[in-house]
N, C-alpha and C positions, 0 to 999 in steps of 0.2 A: 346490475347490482353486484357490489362485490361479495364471493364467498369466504368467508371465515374459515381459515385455513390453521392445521394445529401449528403449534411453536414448534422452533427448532432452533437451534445452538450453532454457533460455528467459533475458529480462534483467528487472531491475529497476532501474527510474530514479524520478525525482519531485522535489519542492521545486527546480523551476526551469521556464524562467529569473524571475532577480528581475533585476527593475531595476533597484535600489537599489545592487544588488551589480555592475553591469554586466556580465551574465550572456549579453549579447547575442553580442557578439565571442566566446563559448566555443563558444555551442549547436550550429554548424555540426559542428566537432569530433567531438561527442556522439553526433548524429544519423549521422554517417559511421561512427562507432563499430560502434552498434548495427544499422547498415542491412548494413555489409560481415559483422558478427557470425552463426556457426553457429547462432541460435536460431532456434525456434520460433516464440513469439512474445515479446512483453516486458508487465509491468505496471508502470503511470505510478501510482507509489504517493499522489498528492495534489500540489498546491501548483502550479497553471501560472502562478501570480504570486507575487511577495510581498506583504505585508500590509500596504502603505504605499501602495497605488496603485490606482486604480479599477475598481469592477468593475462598467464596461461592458460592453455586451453584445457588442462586439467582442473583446473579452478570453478567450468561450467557441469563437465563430465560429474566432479565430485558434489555438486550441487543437486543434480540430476538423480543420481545414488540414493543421497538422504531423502531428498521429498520421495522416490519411490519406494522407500524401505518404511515413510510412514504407514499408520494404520488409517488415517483417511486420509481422502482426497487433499489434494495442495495445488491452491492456484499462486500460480507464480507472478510476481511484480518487475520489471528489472530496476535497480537502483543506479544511481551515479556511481558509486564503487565499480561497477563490470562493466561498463563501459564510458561516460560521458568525462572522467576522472585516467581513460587508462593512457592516455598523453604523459601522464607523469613520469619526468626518468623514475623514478622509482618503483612506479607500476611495469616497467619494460620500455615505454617511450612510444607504444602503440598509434596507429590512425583510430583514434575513439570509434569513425563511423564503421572501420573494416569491424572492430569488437562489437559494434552493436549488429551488425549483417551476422557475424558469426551465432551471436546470443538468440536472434531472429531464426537461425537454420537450426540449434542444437536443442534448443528448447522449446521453441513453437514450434517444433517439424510438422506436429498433429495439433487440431484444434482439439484437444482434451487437456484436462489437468492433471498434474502425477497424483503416482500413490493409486492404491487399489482402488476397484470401481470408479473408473474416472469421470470425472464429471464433462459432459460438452459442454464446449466453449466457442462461444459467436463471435467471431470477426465483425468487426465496422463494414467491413467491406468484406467479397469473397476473399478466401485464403490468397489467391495470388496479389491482394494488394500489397503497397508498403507496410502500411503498419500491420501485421499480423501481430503485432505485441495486445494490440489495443483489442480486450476481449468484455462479452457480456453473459449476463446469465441468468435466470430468474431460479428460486427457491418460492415455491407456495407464491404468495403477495408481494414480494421483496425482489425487486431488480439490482442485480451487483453489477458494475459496469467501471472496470480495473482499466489503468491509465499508463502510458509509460512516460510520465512528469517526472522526470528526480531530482534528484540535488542536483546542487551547483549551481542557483538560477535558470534549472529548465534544461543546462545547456546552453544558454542564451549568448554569442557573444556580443557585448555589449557596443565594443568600438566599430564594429562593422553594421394512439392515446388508451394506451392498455390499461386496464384496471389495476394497478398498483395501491399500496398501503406503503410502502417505504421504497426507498432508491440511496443505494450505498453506493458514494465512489473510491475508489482509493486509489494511491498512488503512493509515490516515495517522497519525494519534494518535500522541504518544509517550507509553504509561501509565502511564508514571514505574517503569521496572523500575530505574531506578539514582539512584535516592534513597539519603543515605547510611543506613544498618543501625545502629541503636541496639537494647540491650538491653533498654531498659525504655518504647519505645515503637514503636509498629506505623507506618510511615510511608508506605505501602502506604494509609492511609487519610487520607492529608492532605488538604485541602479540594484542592488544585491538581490532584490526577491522583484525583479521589472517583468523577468520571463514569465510571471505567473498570472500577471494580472486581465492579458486578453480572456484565460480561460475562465478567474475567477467571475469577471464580468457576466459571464453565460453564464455559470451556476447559478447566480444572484438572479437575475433575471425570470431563469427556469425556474430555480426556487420558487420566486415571489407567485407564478403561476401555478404551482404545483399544490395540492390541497392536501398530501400526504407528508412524511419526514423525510428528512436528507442527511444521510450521516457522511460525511465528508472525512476518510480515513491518510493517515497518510503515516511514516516516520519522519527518517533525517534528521532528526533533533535528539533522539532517545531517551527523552522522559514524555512518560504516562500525563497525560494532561484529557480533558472532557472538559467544552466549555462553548458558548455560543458567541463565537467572535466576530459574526456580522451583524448587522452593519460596522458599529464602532463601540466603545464601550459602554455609551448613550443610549443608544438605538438598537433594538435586537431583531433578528432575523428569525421570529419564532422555531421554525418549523425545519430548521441547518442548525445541526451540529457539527462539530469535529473533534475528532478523536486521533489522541497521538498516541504508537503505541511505544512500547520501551524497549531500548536498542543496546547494545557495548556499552558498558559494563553492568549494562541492569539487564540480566538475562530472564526477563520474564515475559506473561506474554496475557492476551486478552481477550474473557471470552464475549459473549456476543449472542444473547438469545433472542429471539424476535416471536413478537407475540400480536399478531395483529389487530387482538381484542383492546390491544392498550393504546391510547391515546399515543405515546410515543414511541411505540412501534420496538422501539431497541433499547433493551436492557443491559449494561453495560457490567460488567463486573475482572477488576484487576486479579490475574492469579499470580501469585507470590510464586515461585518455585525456591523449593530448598537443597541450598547447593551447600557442600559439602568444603568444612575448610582447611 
């Protein structure tokens, strides 16, 4: 029998700052947001740059800095920005996989989260596997279980049974759940969002087995969006949500209280932050 555990709160931010967008002058705002904010802790769903500017190694060190100077805990995401994007001349021209081996040593060195009181974090596999990115974690009823899926299609190139009440995943990627709907063809399978679909397959599935909520987190897109996009727009996927959070130039960010007495588990609420003009 499961026990009825209290609520608790955590935030969701990510896709910032970019420079491009002059994101500089917002992020103080942000950060007082989230630090004066009733949560627990928050996840940085991807993106600590934009995709037009280098990814030196200072780029990870300074990312490092801000989540540990927050007041709670930050579990980290990596996005396409720092590494699956840093190919770009204009990023440096990097080997994307040497940036993500790097982002793997600098920031996963420990399985804990930044920022004070850190929280442990489970590996898929022991610390010595590949992905150390890929972590889990339970809160009271609520299994959090963070992905390193980002933009860009995944990455993808193309020419070549615990008592839970809720199960959050998140990642960066956006997997194209709002592509337009045609009749007479599947677009769920476009070459642009093709990298996502082996996983969303298993989510659907596990869902469909799963008697609790699924909130399915992600950015990449940067706008605020809440809405049940499985199956199709016919067909609904009761018990999956997904929630996008807001990224460059929408400096805000999302909190997230769970409450296991409630039918759906996760209370959603957009915080405005007021930036200064």
């Amino acid at each position: 029998m499961c026990v009825q555990a209290a609520s608790f709160s955590f935030g969701l931010w990510g896709d910032m700052p970019y420079q491009k967008a002059g994101d500089a002058s917002k992020m103080p705002a942000v950060l007082s947001s989230l630090n004066n904010a009733k949560i627990d802790f928050s996840i940085f769903v991807g993106d600590i740059k934009d995709g037009s500017s280098k990814c030196t190694d200072d780029v990870y060190t300074d990312a490092i800095k801000l989540f540990d100077s927050m007041s709670h805990p930050v579990v980290y995401i990596p996005g396409d920005n720092e590494w699956t994007d840093c190919h770009r001349l204009n990023n440096g021209g990097y080997d994307s996989q040497e940036r993500l081996a790097h982002i793997r040593k600098v920031m996963f060195a420990k399985p804990l989260s930044f920022g004070p009181k850190a929280i442990s974090l489970e590996s898929a596999k022991d610390q010595d596997s590949t992905y150390i990115e890929n972590k889990r974690f339970s809160k009271n009823n609520v299994l959090f279980v963070t992905f390193n899926i980002p933009g860009s299609n995944n990455n993808k190139i193309l020419d070549d049974k615990d008592c839970k009440s809720g199960i959050l995943l998140a990642f960066q990627g956006d997997p194209g759940f709002d592509l337009p709907e045609t009749e007479d063809q599947d677009e769920s399978k476009a070459p642009t969002v093709s990298g996502y679909q082996n996983f969303l397959k298993v989510v659907v599935q596990e869902t469909e087995n799963y008697k609790g909520q699924v909130m399915l987190v992600h950015g990449d897109t940067h706008f605020f969006k809440v809405d049940k996009p499985l199956y199709s727009p016919t067909k609904v996927l009761p018990n999956f949500t997904r929630l996008q959070t807001f990224g460059s130039p929408n400096l805000h960010w999302v909190k997230v209280t769970v409450d296991d007495k409630r039918d759906s588990v996760f209370d959603i609420e957009p915080v405005m932050v007021q930036h200064t003009k």
